[in-house]
PyMOL CGO cylinders between C-alpha atoms (Angstrom):
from pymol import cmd
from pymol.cgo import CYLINDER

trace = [
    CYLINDER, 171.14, 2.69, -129.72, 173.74, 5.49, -128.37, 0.3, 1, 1, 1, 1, 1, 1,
    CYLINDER, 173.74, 5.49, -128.37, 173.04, 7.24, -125.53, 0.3, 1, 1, 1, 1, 1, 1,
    CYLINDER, 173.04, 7.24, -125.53, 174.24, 11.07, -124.79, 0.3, 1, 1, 1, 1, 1, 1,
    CYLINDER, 174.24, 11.07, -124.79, 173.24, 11.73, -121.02, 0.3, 1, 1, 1, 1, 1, 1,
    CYLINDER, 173.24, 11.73, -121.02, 173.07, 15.61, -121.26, 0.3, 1, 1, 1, 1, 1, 1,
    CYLINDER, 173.07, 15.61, -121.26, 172.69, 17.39, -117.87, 0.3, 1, 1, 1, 1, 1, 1,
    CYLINDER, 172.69, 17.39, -117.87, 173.50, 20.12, -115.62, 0.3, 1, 1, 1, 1, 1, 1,
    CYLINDER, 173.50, 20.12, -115.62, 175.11, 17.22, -113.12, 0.3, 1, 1, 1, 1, 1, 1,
    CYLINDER, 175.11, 17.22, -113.12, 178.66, 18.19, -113.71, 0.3, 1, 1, 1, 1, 1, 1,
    CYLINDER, 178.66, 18.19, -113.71, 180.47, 15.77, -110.38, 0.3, 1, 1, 1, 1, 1, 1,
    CYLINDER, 180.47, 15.77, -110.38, 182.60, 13.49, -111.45, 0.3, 1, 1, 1, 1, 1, 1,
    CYLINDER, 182.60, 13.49, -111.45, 180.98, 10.87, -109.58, 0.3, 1, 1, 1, 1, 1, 1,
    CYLINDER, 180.98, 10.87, -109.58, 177.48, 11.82, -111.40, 0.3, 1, 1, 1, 1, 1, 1,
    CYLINDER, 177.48, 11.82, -111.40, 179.42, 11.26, -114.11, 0.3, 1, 1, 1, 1, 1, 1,
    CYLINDER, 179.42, 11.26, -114.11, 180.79, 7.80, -113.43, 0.3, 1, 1, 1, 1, 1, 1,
    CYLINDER, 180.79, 7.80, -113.43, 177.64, 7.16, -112.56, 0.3, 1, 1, 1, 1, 1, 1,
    CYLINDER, 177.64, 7.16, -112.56, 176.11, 7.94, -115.46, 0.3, 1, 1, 1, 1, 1, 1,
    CYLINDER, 176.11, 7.94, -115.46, 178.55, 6.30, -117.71, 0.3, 1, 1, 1, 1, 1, 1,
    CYLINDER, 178.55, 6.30, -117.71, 178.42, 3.16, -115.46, 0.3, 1, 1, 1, 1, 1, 1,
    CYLINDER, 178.42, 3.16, -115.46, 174.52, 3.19, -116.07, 0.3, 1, 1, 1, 1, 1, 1,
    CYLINDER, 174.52, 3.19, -116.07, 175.77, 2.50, -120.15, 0.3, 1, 1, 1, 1, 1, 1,
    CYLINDER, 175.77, 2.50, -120.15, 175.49, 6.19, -121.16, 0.3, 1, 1, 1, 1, 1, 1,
    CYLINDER, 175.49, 6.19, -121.16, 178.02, 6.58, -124.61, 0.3, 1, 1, 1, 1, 1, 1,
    CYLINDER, 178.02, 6.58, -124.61, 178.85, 9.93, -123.80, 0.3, 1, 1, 1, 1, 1, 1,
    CYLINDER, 178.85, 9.93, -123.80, 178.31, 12.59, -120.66, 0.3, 1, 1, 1, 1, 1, 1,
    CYLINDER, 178.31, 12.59, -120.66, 177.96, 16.02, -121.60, 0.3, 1, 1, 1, 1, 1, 1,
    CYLINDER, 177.96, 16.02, -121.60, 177.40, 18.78, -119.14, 0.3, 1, 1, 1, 1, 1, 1,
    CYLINDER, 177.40, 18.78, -119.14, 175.71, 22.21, -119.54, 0.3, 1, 1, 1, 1, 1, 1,
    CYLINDER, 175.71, 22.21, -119.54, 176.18, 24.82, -120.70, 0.3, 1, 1, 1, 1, 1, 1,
    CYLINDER, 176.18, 24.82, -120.70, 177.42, 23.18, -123.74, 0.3, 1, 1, 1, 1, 1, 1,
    CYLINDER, 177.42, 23.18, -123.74, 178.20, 24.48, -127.28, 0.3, 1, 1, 1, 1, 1, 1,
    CYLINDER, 178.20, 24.48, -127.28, 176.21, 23.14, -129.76, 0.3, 1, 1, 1, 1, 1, 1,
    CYLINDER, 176.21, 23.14, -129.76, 179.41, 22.38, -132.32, 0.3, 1, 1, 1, 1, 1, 1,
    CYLINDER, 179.41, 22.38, -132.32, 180.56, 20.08, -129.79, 0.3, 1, 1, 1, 1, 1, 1,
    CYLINDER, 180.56, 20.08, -129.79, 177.12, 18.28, -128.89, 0.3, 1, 1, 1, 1, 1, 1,
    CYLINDER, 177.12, 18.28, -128.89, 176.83, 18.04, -132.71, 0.3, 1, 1, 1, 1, 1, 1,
    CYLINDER, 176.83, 18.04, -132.71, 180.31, 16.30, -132.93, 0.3, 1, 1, 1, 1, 1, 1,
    CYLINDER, 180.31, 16.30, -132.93, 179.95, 14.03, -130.35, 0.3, 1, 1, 1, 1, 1, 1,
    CYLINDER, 179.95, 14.03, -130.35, 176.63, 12.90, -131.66, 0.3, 1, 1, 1, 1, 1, 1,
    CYLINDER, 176.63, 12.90, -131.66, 178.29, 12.33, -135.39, 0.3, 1, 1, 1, 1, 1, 1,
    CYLINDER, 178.29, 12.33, -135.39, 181.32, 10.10, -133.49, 0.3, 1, 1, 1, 1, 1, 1,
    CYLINDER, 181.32, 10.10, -133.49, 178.41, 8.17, -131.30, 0.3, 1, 1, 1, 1, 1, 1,
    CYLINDER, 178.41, 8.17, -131.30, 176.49, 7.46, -134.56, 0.3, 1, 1, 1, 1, 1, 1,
    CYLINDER, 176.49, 7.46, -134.56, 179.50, 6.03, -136.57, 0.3, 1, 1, 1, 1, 1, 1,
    CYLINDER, 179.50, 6.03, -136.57, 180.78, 3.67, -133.24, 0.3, 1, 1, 1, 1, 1, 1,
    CYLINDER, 180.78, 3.67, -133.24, 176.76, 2.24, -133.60, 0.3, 1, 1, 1, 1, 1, 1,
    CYLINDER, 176.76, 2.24, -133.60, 177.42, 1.55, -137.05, 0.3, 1, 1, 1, 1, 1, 1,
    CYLINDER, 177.42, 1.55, -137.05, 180.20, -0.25, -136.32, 0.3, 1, 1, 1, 1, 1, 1,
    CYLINDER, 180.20, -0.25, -136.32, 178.74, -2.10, -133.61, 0.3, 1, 1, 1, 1, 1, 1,
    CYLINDER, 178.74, -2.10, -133.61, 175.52, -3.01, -135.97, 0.3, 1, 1, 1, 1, 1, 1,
    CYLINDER, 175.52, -3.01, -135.97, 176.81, -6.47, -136.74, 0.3, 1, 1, 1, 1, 1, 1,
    CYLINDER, 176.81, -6.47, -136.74, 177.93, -7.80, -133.33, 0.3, 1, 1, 1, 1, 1, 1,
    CYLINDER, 177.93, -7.80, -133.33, 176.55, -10.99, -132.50, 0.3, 1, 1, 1, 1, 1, 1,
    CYLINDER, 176.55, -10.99, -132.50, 177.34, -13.29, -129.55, 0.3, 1, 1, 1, 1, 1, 1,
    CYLINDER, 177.34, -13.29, -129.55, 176.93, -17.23, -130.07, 0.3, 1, 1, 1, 1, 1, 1,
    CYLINDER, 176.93, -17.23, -130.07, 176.94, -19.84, -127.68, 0.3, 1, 1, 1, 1, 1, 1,
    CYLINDER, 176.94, -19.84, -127.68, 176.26, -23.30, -129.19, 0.3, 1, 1, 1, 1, 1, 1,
    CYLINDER, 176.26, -23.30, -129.19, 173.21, -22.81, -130.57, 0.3, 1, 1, 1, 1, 1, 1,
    CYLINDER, 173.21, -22.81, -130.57, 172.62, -19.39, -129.36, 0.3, 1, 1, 1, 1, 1, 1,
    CYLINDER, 172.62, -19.39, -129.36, 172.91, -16.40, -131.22, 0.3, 1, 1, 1, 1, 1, 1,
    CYLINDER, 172.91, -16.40, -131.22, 172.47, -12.86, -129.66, 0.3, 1, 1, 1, 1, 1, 1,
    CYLINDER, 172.47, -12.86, -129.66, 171.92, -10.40, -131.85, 0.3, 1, 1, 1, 1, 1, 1,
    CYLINDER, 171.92, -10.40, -131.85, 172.87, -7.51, -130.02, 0.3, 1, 1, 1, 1, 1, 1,
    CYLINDER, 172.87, -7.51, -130.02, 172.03, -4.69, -132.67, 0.3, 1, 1, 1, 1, 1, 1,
    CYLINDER, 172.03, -4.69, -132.67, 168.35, -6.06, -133.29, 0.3, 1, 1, 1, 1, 1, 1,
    CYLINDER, 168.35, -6.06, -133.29, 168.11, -7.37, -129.57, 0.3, 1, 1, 1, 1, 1, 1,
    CYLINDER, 168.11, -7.37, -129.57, 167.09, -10.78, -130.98, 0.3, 1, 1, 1, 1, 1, 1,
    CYLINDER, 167.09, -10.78, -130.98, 167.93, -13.98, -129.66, 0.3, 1, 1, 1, 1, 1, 1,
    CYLINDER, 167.93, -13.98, -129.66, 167.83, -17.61, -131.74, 0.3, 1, 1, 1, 1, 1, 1,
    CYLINDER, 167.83, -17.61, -131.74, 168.34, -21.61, -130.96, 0.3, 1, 1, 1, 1, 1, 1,
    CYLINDER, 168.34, -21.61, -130.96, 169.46, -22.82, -133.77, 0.3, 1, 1, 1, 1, 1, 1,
    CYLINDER, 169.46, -22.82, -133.77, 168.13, -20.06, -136.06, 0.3, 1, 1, 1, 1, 1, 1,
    CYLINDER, 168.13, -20.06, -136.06, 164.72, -20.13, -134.44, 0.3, 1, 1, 1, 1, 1, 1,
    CYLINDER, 164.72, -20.13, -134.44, 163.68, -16.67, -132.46, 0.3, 1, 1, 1, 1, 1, 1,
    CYLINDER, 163.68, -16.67, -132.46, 163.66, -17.25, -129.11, 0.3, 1, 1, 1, 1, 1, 1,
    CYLINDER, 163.66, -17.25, -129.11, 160.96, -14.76, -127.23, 0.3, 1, 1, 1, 1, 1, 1,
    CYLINDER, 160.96, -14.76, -127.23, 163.51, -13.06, -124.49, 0.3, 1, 1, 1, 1, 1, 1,
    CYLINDER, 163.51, -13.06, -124.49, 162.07, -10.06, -122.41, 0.3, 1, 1, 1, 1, 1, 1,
    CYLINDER, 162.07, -10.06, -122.41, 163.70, -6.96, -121.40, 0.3, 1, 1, 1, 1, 1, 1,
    CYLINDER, 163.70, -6.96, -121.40, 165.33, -7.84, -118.12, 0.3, 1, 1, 1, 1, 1, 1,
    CYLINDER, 165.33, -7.84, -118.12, 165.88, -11.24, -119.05, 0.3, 1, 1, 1, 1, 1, 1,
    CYLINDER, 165.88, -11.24, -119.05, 167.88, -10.03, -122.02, 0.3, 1, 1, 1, 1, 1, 1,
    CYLINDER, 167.88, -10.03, -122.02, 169.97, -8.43, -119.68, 0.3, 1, 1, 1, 1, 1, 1,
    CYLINDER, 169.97, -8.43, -119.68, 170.25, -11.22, -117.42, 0.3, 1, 1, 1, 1, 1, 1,
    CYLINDER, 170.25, -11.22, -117.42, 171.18, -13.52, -120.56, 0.3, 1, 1, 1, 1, 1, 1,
    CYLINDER, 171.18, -13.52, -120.56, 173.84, -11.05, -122.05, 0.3, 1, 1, 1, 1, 1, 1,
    CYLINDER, 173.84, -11.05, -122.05, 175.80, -10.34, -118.46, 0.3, 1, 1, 1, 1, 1, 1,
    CYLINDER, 175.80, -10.34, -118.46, 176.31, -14.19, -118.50, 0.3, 1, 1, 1, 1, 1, 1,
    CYLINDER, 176.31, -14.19, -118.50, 177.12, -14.28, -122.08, 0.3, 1, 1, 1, 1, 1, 1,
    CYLINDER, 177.12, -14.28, -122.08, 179.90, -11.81, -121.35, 0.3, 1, 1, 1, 1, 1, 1,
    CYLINDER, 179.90, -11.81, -121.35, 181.15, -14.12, -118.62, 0.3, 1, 1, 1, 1, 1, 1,
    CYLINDER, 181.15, -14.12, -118.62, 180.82, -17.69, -119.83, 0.3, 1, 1, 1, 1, 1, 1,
    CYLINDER, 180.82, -17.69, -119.83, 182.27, -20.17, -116.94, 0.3, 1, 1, 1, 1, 1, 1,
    CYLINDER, 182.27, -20.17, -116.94, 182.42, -17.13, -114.56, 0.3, 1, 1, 1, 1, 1, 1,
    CYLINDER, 182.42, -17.13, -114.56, 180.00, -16.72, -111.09, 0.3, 1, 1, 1, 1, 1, 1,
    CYLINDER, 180.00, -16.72, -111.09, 178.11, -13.69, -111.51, 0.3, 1, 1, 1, 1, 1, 1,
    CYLINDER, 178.11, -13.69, -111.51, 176.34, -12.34, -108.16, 0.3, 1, 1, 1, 1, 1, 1,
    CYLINDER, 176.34, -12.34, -108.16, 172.53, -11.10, -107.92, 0.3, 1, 1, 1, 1, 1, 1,
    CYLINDER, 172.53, -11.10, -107.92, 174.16, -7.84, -107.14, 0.3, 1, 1, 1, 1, 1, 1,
    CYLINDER, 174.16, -7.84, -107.14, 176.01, -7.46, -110.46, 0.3, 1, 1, 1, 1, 1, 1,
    CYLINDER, 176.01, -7.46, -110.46, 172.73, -8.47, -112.26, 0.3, 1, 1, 1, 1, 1, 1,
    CYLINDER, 172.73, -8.47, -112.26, 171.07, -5.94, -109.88, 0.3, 1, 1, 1, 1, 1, 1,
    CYLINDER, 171.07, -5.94, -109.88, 174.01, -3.07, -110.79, 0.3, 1, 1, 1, 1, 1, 1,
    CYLINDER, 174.01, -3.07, -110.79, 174.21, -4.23, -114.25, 0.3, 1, 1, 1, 1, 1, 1,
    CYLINDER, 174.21, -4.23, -114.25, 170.02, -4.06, -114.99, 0.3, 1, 1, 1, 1, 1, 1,
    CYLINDER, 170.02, -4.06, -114.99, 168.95, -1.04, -112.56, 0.3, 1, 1, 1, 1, 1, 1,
    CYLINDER, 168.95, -1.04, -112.56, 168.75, 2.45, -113.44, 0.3, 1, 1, 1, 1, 1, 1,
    CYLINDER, 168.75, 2.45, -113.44, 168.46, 5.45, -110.84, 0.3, 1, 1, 1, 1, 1, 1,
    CYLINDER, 168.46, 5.45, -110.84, 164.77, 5.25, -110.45, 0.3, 1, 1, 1, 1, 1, 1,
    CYLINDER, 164.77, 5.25, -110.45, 164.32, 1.23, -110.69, 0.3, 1, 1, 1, 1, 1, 1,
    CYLINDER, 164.32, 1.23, -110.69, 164.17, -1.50, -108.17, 0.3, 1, 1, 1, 1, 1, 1,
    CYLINDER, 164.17, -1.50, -108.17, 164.99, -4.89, -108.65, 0.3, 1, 1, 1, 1, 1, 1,
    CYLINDER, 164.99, -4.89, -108.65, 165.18, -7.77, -105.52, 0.3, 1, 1, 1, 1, 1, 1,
    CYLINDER, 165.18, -7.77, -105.52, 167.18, -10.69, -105.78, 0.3, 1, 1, 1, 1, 1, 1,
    CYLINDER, 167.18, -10.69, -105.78, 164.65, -12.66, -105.61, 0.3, 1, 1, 1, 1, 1, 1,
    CYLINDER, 164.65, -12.66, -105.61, 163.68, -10.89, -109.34, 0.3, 1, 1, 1, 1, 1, 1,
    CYLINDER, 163.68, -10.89, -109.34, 166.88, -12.05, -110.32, 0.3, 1, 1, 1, 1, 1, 1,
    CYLINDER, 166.88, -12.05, -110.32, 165.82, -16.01, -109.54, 0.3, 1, 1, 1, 1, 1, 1,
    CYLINDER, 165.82, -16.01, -109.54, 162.56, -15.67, -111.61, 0.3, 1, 1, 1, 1, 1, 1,
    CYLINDER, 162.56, -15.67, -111.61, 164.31, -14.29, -114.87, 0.3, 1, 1, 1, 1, 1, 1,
    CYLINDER, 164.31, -14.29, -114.87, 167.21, -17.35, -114.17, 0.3, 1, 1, 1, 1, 1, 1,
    CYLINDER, 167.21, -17.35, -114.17, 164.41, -19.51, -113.82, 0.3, 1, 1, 1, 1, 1, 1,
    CYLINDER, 164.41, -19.51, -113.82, 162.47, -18.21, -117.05, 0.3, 1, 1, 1, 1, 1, 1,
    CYLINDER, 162.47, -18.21, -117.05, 166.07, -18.62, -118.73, 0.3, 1, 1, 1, 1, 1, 1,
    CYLINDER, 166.07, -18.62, -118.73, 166.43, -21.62, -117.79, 0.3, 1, 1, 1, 1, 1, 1,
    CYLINDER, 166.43, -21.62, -117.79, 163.63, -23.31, -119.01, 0.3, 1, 1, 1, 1, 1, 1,
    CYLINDER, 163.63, -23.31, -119.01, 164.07, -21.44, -122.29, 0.3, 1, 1, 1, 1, 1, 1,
    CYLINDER, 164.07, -21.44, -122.29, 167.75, -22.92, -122.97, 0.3, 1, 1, 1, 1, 1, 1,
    CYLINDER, 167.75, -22.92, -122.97, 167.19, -26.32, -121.44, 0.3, 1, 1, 1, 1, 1, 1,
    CYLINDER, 167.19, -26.32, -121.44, 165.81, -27.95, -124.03, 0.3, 1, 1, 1, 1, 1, 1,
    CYLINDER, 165.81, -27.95, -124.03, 169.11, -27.08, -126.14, 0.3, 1, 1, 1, 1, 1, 1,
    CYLINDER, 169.11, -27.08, -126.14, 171.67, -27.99, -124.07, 0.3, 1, 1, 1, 1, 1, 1,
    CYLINDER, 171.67, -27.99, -124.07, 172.62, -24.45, -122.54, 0.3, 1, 1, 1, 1, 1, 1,
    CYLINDER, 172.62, -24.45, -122.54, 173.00, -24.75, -118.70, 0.3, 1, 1, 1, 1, 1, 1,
    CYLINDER, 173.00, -24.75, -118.70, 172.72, -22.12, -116.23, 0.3, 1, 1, 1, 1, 1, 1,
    CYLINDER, 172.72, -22.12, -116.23, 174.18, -22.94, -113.23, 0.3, 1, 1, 1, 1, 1, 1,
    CYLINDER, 174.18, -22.94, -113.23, 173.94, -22.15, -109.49, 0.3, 1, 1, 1, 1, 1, 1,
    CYLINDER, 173.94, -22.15, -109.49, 176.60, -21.35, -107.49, 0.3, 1, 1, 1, 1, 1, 1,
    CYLINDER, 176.60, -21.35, -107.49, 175.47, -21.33, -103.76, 0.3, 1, 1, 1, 1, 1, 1,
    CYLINDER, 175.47, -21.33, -103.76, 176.11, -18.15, -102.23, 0.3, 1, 1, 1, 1, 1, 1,
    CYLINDER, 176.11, -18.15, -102.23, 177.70, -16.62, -104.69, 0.3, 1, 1, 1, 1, 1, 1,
    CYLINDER, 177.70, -16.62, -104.69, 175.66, -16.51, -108.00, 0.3, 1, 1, 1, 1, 1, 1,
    CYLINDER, 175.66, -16.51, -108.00, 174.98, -17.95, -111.16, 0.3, 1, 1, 1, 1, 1, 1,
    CYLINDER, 174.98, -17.95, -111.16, 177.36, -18.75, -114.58, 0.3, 1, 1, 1, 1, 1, 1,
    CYLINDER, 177.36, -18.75, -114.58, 176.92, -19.83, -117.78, 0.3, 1, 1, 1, 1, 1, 1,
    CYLINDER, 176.92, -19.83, -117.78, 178.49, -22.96, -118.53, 0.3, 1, 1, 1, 1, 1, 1,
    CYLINDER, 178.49, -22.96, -118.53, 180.04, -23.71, -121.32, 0.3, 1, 1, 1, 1, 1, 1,
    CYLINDER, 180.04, -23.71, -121.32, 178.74, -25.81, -124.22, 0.3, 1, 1, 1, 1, 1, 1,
    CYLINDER, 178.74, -25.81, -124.22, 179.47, -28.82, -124.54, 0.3, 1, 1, 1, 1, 1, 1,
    CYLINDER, 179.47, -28.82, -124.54, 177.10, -29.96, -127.08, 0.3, 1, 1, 1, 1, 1, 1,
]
cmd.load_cgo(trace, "trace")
């Protein structure tokens, strides 16, 4: 779903920050309401062109839209972090990604998240995509990656 982050924050690095914390669009107040409307028609047709995307890996199948994942066309029960967790490697397949990207990537302003938190939703992973072949492995010291399939 688009998001519009609408607020009276108007420094550019509330703004970055914002948009780093996957905001669509940053709009400021005072605003004019032709413009808010416009920018809400343009972040409505990008999400119907994004409906479709789907990410597969071997057997798995992301699909982003629907936030559903499947091995080998079977739903696979994925929570809300863990979703995250699995799509940041997804986006990086055979590349190290730290506990404090998964930590930037999955936080918002008022959330916590430990690296230890980070180990438990690898682990839950893990044990999840085992049984079909998809390995998530540790890097010591600097993370984890997806590696690719070689099934």
């Amino acid at each position: 779903m688009p998001v519009l982050m609408l607020t009276a924050r108007d420094a550019i690095g509330d703004r970055v920050r914002g948009l780093d914390l996957d905001a669509d669009d940053y709009m400021t107040k005072p605003f004019a309401l032709p413009e808010l409307a416009a920018r809400v028609r343009a972040l409505v047709r990008r999400g119907a062109m994004g409906a479709e995307l789907r990410l597969v890996h071997g057997p798995l199948t992301l699909d982003v839209a629907g936030r559903r994942a499947y091995v080998r066309g079977v739903v696979l029960d994925v929570a809300g972090r863990e979703w995250g967790v699995l799509m940041l490697l997804l986006e990086r397949v055979e590349k190290v990604v730290s506990k404090d990207a998964f930590i930037d990537a999955l936080t918002r302003l008022e959330d916590e998240l430990t690296p230890n938190a980070i180990e438990v939703y690898i682990s839950r992973l893990r044990s999840k995509l085992d049984p079909a072949g998809i390995r998530i492995r540790t890097v010591r010291g600097f993370g984890y990656m997806l590696e690719e399939f070689k099934g």
